[in-house]
C-alpha positions as CSV (number, residue, x, y, z in Angstrom):
1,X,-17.6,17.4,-18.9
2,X,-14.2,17.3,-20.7
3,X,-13.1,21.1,-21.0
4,X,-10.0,22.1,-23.0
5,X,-7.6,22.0,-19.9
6,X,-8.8,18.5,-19.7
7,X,-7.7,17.5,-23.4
8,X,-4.6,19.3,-22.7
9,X,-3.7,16.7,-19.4
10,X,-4.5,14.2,-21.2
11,X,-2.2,14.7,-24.0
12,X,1.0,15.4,-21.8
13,X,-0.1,12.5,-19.6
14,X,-0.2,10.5,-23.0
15,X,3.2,12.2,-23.9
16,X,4.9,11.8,-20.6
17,X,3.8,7.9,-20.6
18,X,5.5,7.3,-24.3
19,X,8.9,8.5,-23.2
20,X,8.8,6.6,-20.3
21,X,7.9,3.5,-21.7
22,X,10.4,4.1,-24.6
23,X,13.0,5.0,-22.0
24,X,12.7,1.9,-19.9
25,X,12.9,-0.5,-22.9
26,X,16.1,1.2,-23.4
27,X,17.1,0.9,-19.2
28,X,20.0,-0.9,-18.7
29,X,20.0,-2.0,-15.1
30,X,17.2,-2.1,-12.0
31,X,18.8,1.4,-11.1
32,X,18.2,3.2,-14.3
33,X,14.9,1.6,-14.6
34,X,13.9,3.4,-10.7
35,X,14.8,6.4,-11.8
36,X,13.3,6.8,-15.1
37,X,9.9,5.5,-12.8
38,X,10.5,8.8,-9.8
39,X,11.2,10.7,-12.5
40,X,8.2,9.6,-14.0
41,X,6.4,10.2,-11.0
42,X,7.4,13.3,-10.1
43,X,6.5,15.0,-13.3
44,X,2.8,13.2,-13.3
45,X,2.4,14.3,-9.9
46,X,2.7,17.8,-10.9
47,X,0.9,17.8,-14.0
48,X,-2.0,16.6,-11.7
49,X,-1.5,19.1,-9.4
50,X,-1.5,21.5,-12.3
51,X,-4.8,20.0,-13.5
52,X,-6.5,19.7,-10.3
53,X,-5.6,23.9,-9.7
54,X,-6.9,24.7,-13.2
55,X,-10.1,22.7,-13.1
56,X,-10.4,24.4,-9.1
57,X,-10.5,27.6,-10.9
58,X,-13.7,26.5,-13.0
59,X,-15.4,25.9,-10.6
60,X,-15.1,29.1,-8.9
61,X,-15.7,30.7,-11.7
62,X,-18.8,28.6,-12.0
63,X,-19.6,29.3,-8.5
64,X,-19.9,32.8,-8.3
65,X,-22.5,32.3,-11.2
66,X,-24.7,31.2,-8.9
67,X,-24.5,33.8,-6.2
């Protein structure tokens, strides 16, 4: 089941991976290149940590359907 929150990781996911692939074709040197990837990192980390606490909060909703 893909829900709207779903669409809506997906398209920053798709978002955050264009800029960083633009950014490291632009990377000068091994130590720009490592940052731009934590950086990168980082901020998919959280929107999956976002994600995973929105789709959590579904499924208690859902939950309490059944009780």
């Amino acid at each position: 089941m893909v829900s709207t929150n779903s669409k809506s990781y997906f398209r920053e996911v798709e978002k955050n991976h264009r800029t960083y692939n633009a950014a490291m074709k632009r990377a000068q040197s091994r130590q720009s290149m490592m940052n731009l990837f934590w950086r990168h990192k980082r901020q998919h980390e959280a929107l999956l940590r976002k994600h995973l606490k929105d789709e959590m909060l579904q499924v208690i909703q859902l939950k309490k359907k059944f009780k």
